[in-house]
C-alpha positions as CSV (number, residue, x, y, z in Angstrom):
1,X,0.0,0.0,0.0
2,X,1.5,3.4,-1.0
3,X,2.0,6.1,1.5
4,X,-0.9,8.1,0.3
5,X,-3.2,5.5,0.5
6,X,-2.2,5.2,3.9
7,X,-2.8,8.6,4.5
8,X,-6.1,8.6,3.4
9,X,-6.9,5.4,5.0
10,X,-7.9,6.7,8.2
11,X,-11.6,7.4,8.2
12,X,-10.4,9.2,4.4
13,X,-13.2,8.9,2.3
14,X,-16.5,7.1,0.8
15,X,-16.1,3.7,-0.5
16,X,-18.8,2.8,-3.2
17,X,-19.0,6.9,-4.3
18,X,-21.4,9.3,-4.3
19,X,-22.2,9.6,-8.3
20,X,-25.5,7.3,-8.0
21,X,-28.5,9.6,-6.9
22,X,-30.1,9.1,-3.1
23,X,-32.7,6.4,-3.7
24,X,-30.2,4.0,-4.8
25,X,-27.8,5.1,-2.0
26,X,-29.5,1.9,0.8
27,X,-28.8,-0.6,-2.5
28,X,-25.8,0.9,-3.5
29,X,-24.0,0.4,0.3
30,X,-24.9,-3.0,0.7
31,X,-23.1,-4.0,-2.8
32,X,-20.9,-2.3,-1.6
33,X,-20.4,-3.8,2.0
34,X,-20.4,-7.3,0.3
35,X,-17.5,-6.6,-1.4
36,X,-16.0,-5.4,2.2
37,X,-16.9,-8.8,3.6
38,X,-15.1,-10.4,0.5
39,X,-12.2,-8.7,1.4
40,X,-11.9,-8.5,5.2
41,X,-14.0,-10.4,7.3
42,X,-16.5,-8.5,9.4
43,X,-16.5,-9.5,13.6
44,X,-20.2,-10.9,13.9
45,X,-23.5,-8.6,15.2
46,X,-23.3,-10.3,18.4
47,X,-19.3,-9.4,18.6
48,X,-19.0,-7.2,21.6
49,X,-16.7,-5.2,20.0
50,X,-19.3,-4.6,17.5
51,X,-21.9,-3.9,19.6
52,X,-20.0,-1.1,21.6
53,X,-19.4,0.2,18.0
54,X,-22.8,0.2,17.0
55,X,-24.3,1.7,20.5
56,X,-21.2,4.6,20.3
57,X,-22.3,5.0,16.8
58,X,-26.0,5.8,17.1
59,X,-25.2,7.5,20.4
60,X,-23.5,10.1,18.0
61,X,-25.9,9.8,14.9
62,X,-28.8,11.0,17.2
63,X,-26.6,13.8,18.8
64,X,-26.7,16.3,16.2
65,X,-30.4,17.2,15.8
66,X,-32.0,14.3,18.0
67,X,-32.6,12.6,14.5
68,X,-32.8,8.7,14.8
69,X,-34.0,8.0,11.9
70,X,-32.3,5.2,10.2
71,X,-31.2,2.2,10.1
72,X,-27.9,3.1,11.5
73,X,-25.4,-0.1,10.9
74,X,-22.1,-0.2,12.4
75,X,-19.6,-3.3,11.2
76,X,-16.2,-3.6,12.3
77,X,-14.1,-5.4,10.0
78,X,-11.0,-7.7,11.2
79,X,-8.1,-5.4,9.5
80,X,-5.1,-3.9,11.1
81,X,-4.9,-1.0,8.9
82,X,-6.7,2.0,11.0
83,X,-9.9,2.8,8.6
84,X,-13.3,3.4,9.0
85,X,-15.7,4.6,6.0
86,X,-19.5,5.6,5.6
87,X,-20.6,3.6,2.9
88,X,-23.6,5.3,2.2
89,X,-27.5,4.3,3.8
90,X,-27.0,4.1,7.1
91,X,-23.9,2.0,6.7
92,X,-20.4,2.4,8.6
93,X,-17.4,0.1,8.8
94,X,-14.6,0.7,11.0
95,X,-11.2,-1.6,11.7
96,X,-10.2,-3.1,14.4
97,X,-6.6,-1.2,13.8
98,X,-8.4,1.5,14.4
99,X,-9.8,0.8,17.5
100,X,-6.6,-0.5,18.6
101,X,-4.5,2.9,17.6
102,X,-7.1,5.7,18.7
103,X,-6.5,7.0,22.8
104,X,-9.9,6.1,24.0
105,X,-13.6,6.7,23.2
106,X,-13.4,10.5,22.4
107,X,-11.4,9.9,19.5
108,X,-13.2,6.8,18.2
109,X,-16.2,8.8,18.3
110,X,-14.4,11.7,16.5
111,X,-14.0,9.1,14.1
112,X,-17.6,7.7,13.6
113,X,-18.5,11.8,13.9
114,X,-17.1,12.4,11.0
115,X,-18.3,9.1,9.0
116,X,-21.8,9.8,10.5
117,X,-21.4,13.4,9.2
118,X,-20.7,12.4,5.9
119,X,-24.1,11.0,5.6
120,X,-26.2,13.7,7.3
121,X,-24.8,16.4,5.5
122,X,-25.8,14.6,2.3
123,X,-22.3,13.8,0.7
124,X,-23.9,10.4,-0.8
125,X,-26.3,12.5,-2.8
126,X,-23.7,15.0,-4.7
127,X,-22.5,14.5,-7.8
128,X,-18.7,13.4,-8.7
129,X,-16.9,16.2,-9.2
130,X,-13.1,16.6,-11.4
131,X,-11.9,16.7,-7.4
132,X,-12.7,13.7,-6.7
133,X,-9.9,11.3,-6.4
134,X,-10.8,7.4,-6.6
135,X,-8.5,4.9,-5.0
136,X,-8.7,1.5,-5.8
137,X,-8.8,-0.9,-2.5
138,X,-8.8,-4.3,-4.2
139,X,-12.3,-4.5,-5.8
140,X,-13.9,-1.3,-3.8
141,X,-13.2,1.9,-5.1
142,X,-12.6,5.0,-2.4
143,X,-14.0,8.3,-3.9
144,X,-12.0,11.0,-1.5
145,X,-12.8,14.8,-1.9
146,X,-11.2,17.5,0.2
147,X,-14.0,19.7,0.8
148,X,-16.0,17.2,1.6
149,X,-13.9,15.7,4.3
150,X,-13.6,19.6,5.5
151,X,-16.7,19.7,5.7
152,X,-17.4,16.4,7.8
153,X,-14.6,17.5,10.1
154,X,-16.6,20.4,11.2
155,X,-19.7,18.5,11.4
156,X,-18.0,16.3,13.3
157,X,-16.9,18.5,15.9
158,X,-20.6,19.4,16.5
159,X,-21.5,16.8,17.2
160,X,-19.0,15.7,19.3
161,X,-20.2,18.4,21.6
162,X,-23.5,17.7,21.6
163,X,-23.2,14.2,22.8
164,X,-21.0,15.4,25.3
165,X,-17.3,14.4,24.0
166,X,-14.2,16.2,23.5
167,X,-14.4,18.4,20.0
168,X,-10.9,18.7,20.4
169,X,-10.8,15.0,19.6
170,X,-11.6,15.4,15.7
171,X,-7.9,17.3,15.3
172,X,-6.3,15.0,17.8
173,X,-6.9,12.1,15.9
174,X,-5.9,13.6,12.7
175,X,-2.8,14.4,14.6
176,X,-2.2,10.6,15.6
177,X,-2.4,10.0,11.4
178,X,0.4,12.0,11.1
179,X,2.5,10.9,13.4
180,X,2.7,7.4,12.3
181,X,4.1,9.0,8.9
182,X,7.0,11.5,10.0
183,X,8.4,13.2,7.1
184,X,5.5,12.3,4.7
185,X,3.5,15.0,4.5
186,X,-0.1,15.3,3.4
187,X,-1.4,18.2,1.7
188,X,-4.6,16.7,2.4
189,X,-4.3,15.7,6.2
190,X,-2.2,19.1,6.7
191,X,-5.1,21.3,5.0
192,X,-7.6,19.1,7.5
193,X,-5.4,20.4,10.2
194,X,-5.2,23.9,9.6
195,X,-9.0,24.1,9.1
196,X,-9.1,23.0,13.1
197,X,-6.2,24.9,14.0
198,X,-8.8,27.3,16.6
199,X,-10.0,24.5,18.3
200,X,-8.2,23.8,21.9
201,X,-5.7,21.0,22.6
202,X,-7.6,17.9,23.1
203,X,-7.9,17.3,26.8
204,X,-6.7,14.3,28.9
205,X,-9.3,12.0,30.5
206,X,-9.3,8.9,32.6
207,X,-9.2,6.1,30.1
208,X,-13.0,4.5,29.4
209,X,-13.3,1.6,31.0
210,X,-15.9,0.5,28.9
211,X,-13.4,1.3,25.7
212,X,-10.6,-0.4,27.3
213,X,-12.1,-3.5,27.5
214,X,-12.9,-3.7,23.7
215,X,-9.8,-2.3,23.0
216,X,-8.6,-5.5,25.1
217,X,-10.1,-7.8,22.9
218,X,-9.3,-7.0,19.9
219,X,-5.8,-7.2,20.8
220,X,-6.2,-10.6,22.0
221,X,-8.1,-11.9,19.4
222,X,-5.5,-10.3,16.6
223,X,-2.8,-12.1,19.1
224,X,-0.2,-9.0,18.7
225,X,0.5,-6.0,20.4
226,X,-0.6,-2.4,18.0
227,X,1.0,0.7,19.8
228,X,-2.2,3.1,20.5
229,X,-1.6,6.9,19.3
230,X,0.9,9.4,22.1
């Protein structure tokens, strides 16, 4: 995998795209999460790793405007790489690399923020634009748009203060992605950055129990240890 992939692989996009219109959008995700499954298998529903993904998740997705409408689906796929993506109609998948890098809940929940952002502010329903770069991820395609992921930072940070968790958290994960590539710089990651340059330094809390313990087992069921972010 290149190093701009990996840039972008952290919660960097929308795999399946956002050329079809809206009421294919429910259709179009869960093509798209089948080739996911193909890929990299998902932990089951009944995972509890999954299911503190999916209660975080829709914690979040009703945080913004008290909207619950959905179905809202959180998977979490068994993948080292740190990645999570909004694949469109109520559909999220996140890694368990990225569970396993982030410093606790706040910035997980930066993360699924931003993914559930992506789908409220309607990103599924634009059309492709000469900005859009697509990345090919085996037999998915990754549609990545700057503005866009501006914008869903922003959102992100919203809502992340609505449901009550650090905003600070959006930049501070962003942060940890560039860390674990010193000397390769972004434009992309480093423009993300500067748009959240106002907000404070992400503060220190006691570590989530709750988070700790899935954060446990993943690393015993992937049987190595994955240094979390500084």
């Amino acid at each position: 995998m290149s190093p701009v992939i990996v840039g972008l692989w952290l919660f960097g996009g929308l795999l399946g795209g956002h050329d079809g219109g809206c009421p294919q959008a429910a259709d179009q995700a869960a093509r798209t999460l089948q080739l996911v499954e193909r890929q990299w298998p998902l932990r089951p529903p009944v995972d509890p790793v999954v299911a503190y993904v999916q209660a975080l998740g829709e914690r979040l997705a009703r945080a913004d405007d008290g909207d619950s409408a959905g179905p809202w689906s959180f998977h979490v796929v068994r993948n080292l790489a740190p990645s999570a993506f909004a694949l469109g109609g109520g559909q999220f998948v996140v890694s368990d690399g990225l569970i396993a890098l982030v410093r606790g809940e706040d910035e997980l929940a930066a993360v699924l923020a931003h993914e559930i952002s992506h789908q409220q502010l309607g990103h599924f329903c634009r059309a492709s634009s000469e900005a859009v770069q697509r990345i090919r991820l085996g037999s998915v395609v990754q549609h990545f748009d700057l503005d866009l992921e501006v914008a869903a930072d922003a959102a992100a940070v919203r809502r992340l203060a609505v449901a009550g968790f650090d905003p600070a958290a959006m930049r501070g994960v962003l942060t940890c992605l560039a860390q674990r590539a010193p000397g390769r710089a972004d434009p992309a990651l480093a423009a993300r950055l500067e748009a959240l340059a106002g907000l404070a330094t992400a503060r220190r809390v006691a570590p989530d129990p709750a988070f700790e313990r899935v954060r446990r087992r993943v690393l015993e069921d992937v049987g190595e240890a994955i240094e979390r972010c500084r």
